[in-house]
C-alpha positions as CSV (number, residue, x, y, z in Angstrom):
1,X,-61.0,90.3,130.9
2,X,-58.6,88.5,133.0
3,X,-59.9,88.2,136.6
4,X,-57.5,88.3,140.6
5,X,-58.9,86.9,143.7
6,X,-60.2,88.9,146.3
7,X,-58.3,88.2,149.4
8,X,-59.5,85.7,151.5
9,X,-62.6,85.2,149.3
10,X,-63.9,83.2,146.9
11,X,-64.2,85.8,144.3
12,X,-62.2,86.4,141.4
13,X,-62.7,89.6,140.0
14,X,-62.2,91.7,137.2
15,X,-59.9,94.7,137.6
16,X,-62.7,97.5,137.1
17,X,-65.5,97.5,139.3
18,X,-68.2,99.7,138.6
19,X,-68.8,102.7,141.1
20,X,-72.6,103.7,141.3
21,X,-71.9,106.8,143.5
22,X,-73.1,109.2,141.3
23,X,-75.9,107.0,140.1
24,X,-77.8,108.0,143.3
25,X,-79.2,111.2,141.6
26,X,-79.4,114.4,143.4
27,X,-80.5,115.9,146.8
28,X,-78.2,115.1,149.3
29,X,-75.2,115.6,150.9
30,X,-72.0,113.9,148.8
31,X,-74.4,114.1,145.6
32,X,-72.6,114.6,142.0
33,X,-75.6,116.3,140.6
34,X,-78.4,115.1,138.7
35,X,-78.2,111.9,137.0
36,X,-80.8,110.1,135.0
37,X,-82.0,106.2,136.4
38,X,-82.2,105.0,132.8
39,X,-78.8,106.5,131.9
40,X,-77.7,104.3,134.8
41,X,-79.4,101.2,134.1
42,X,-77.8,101.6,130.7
43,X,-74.5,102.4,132.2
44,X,-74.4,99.3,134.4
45,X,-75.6,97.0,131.6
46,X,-73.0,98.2,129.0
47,X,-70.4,97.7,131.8
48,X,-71.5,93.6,132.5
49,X,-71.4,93.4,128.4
50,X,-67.6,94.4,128.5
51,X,-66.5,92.2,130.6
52,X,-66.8,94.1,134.2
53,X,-68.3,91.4,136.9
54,X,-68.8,93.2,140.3
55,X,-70.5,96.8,141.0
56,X,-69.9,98.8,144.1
57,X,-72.4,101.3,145.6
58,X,-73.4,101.8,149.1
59,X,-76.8,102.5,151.0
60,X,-75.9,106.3,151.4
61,X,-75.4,107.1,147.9
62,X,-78.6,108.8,146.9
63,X,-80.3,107.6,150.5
64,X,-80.9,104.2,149.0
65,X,-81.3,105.7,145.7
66,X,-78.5,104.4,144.1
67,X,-78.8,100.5,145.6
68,X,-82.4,100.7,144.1
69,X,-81.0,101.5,140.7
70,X,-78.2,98.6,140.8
71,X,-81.1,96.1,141.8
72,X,-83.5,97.2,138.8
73,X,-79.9,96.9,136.6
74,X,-79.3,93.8,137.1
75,X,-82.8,91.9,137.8
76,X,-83.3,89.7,135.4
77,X,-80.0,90.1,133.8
78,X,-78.2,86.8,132.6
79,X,-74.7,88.5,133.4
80,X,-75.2,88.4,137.1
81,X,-72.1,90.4,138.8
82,X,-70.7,90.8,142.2
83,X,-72.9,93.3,144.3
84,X,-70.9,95.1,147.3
85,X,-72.1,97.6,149.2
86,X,-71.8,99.3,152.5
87,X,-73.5,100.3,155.8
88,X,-72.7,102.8,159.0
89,X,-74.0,106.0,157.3
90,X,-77.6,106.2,158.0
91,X,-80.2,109.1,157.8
92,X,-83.4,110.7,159.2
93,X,-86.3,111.7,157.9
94,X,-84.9,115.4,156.9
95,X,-81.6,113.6,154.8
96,X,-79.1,114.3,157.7
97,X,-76.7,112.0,157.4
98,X,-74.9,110.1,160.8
99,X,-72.2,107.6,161.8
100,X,-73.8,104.8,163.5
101,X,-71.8,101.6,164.2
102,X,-74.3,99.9,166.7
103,X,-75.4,96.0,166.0
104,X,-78.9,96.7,165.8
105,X,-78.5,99.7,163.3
106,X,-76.6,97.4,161.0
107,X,-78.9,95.1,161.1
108,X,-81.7,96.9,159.9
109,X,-79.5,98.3,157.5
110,X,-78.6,94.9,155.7
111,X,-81.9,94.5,155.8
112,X,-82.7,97.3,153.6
113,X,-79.9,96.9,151.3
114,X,-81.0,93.4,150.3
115,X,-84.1,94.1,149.4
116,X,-83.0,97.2,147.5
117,X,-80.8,95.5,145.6
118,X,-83.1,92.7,145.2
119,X,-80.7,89.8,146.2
120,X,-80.3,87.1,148.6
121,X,-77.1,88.1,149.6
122,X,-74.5,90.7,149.3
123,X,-71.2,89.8,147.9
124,X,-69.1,92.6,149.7
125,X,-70.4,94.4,153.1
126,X,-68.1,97.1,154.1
127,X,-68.2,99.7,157.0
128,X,-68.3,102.5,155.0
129,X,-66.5,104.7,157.5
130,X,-64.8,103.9,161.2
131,X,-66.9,106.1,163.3
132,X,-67.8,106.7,165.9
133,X,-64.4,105.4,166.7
134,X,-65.2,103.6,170.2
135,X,-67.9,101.5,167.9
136,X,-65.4,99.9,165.4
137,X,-65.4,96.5,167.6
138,X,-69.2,96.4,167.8
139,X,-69.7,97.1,164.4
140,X,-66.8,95.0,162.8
141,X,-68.5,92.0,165.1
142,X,-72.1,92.8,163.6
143,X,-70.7,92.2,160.1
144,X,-68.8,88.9,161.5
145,X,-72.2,87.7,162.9
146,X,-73.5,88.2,159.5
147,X,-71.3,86.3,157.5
148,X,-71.9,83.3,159.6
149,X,-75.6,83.6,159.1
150,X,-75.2,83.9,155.2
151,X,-76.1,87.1,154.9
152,X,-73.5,88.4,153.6
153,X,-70.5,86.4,151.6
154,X,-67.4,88.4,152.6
155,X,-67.0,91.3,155.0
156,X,-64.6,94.6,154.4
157,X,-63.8,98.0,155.7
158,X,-63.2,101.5,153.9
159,X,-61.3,104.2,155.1
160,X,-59.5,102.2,158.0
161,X,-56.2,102.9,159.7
162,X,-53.7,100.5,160.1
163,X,-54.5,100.7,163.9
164,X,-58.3,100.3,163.1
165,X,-57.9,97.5,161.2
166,X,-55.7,95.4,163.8
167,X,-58.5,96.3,165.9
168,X,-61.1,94.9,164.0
169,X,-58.5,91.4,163.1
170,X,-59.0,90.8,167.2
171,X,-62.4,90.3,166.5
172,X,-62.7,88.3,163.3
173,X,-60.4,88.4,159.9
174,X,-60.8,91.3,157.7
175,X,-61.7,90.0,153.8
176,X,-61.1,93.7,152.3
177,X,-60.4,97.0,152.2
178,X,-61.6,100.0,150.2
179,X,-59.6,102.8,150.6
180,X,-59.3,106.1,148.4
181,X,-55.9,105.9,146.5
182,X,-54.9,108.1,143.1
183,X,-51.9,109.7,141.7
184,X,-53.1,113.1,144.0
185,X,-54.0,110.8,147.6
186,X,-51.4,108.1,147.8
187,X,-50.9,108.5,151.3
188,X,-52.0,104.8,152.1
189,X,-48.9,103.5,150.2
190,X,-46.9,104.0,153.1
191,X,-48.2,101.9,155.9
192,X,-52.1,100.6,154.7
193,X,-51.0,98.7,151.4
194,X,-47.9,96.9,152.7
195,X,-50.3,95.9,156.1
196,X,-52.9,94.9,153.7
197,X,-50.1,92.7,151.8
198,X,-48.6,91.0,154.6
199,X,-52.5,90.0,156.0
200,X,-53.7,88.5,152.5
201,X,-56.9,91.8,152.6
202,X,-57.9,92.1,149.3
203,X,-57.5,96.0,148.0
204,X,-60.1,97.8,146.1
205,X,-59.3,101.2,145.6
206,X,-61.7,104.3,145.0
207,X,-61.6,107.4,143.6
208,X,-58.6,106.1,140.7
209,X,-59.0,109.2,139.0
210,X,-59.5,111.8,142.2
211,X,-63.0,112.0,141.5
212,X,-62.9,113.3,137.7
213,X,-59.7,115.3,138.1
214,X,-57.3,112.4,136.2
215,X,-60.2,111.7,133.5
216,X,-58.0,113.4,131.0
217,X,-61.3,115.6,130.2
218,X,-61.5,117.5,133.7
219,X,-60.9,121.6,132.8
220,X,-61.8,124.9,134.8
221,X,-64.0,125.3,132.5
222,X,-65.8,121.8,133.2
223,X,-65.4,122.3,136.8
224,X,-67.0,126.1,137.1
225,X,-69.9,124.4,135.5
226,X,-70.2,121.8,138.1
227,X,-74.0,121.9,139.5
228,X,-74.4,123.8,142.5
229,X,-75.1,120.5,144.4
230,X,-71.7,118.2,143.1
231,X,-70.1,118.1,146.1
232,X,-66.5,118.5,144.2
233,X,-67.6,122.4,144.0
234,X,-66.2,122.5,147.7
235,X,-63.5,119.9,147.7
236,X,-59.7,121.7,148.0
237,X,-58.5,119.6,145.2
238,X,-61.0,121.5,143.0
239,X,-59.3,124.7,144.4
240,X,-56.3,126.4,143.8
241,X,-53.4,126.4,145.1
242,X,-54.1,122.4,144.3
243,X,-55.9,122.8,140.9
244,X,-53.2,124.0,138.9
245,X,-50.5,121.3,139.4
246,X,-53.4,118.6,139.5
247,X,-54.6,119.8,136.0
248,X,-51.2,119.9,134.8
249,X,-50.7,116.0,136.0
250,X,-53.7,115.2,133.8
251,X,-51.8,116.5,131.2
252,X,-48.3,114.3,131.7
253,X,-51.3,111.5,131.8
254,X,-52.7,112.2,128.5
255,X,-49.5,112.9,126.9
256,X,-48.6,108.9,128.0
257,X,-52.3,107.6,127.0
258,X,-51.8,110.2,123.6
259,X,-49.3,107.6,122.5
260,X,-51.6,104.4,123.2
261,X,-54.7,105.9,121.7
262,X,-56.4,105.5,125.0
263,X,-57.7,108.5,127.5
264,X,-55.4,110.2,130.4
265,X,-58.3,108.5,133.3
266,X,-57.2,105.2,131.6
267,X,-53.7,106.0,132.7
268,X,-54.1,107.3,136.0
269,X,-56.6,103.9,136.7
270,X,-54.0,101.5,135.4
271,X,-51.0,103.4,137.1
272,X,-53.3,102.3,140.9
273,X,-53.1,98.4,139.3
274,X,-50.0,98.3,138.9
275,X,-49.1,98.7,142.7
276,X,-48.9,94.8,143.6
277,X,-51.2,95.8,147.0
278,X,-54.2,96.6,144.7
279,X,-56.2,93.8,143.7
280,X,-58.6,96.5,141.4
281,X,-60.0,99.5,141.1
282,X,-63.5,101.2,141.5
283,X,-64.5,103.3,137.8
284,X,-67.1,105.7,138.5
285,X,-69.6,106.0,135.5
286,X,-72.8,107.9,134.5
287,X,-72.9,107.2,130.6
288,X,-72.3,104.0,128.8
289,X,-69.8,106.1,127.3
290,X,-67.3,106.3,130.1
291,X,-67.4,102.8,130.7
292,X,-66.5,102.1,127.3
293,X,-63.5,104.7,127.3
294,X,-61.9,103.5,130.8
295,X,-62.3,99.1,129.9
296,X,-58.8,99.3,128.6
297,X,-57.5,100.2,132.2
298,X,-57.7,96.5,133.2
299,X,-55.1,95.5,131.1
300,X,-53.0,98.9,130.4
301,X,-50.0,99.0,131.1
302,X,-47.4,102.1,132.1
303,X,-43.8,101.1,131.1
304,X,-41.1,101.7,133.4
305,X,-40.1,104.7,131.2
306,X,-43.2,106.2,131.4
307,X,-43.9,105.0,134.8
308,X,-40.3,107.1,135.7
309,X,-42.3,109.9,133.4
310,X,-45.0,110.0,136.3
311,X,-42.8,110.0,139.3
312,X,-40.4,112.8,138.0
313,X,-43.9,115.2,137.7
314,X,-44.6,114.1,141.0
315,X,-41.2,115.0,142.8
316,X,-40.8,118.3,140.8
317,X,-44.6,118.7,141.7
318,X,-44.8,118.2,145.6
């Protein structure tokens, strides 16, 4: 699998990166059901066999739950990948979840995460989300701070606006950026990706296939038999009036991938790659199975014919 450089880093990585949201099992807020740790483990390991060499989770996902799994996947492994992760969503004793950008909760967080994940240092810490707001400088210095004491290798932010991250540049340079981008959400394609261009931030993009809905095997059916706890039971684009059109877009997707022998979700993945700003993509994946049906996204290609295809659903389908 070929591999791009990250940015500013030292890291060249593959296209896919493995998401371990879901891997952090049920029982709290942004959970995507149950999920069983060995399905994971397998999961991860069948991903490093293909060819995939970094894995993104963060300490939220599962309240730790999901960093513990990466860190059992790959102990011992000979295949050792890229490990980024985030901070700023912390939690109490009951599972609430809150925004906390202040030095000293960071620190303890990094602390946690490492030995979680069982590593000396993290590859990729991000600031998961910019809040509170009036704590981005703080924060954004925290991660600096860490980076110089070789914590951490390279430092990145997710969810940022073009205004947050020139905030964050006054303090030290920004190494990434995570945002959510698909075929349904490409509203960062009008000011975030060209930023993100002109300042040399590498671009890893979540969510490729809106969270299951571009997987070419998302139906009503599927979705009404969501667990009560997947938090995609209460998301809009799960909803009509959005569902319809959004299911019908999976279809134009699998029509394209029908001809290539490869699944819609490897479409809608490879159609985020293609945008010049995006350095990869983030694959979400609970079975080894999955992993094995979206590898061919890092080197599909749309042509301009069908590329043309997608854009005339989109304008007809505002």
């Amino acid at each position: 699998m070929q591999t791009r450089l990250l940015g500013k880093t030292d890291m060249n990585i593959t296209p896919l990166g493995l998401g371990a949201w879901a891997m952090g099992g049920a029982g709290w807020a942004a959970s995507w059901g149950p999920q069983d740790d060995e399905e994971s483990i397998r999961t991860i390991q069948r991903a490093l066999d293909l060819g995939i060499n970094w894995i993104d989770t963060a300490a939220v996902y599962g309240l730790g739950h999901s960093e513990e799994i990466v860190g059992r996947a790959i102990k011992g492994s000979a295949k050792k990948p890229y490990v980024f992760t985030k901070c700023s969503l912390v939690w109490d004793e009951h599972g609430v979840i809150h925004n906390v950008l202040k030095a000293q909760s960071i620190r303890r967080e990094v602390e946690a995460s490492l030995k979680r994940l069982g590593v000396d240092v993290i590859d990729l810490y991000q600031i998961h989300w910019p809040n509170p707001d009036p704590d981005i400088e703080e924060g954004w210095k925290t991660l600096a701070q860490l980076k110089q004491e070789g914590k951490v290798r390279a430092i990145g932010a997710s969810n940022f606006t073009v205004e947050q991250m020139k905030r964050a540049q006054k303090v030290a340079p920004i190494d990434t950026l995570q945002p959510s981008y698909s075929l349904i959400h490409r509203e960062i394609e009008k000011d975030i990706l060209p930023f993100c261009q002109q300042n040399d931030i590498g671009v890893i993009v979540y969510s490729p296939m809106a969270s299951g809905l571009l997987s070419g095997t998302m139906s009503r059916e599927r979705i009404e038999k969501l667990p009560d706890d997947d938090w995609r039971k209460r998301d809009a684009d799960f909803q009509e009036p959005r569902l319809t059109r959004n299911l019908e877009l999976q279809n134009v997707l699998n029509d394209i991938g029908f001809l290539h022998n490869v699944p819609g979700g490897v479409v809608a993945v490879s159609w985020t790659l293609q945008n010049p700003a995006v350095t990869a993509a983030i694959v979400g994946a609970r079975h080894p199975a999955q992993i094995e049906d979206m590898v061919a996204a890092a080197e599909f290609r749309l042509t301009s014919m069908e590329m043309d295809q997608v854009s005339s659903f989109l304008q007809a389908h505002v």
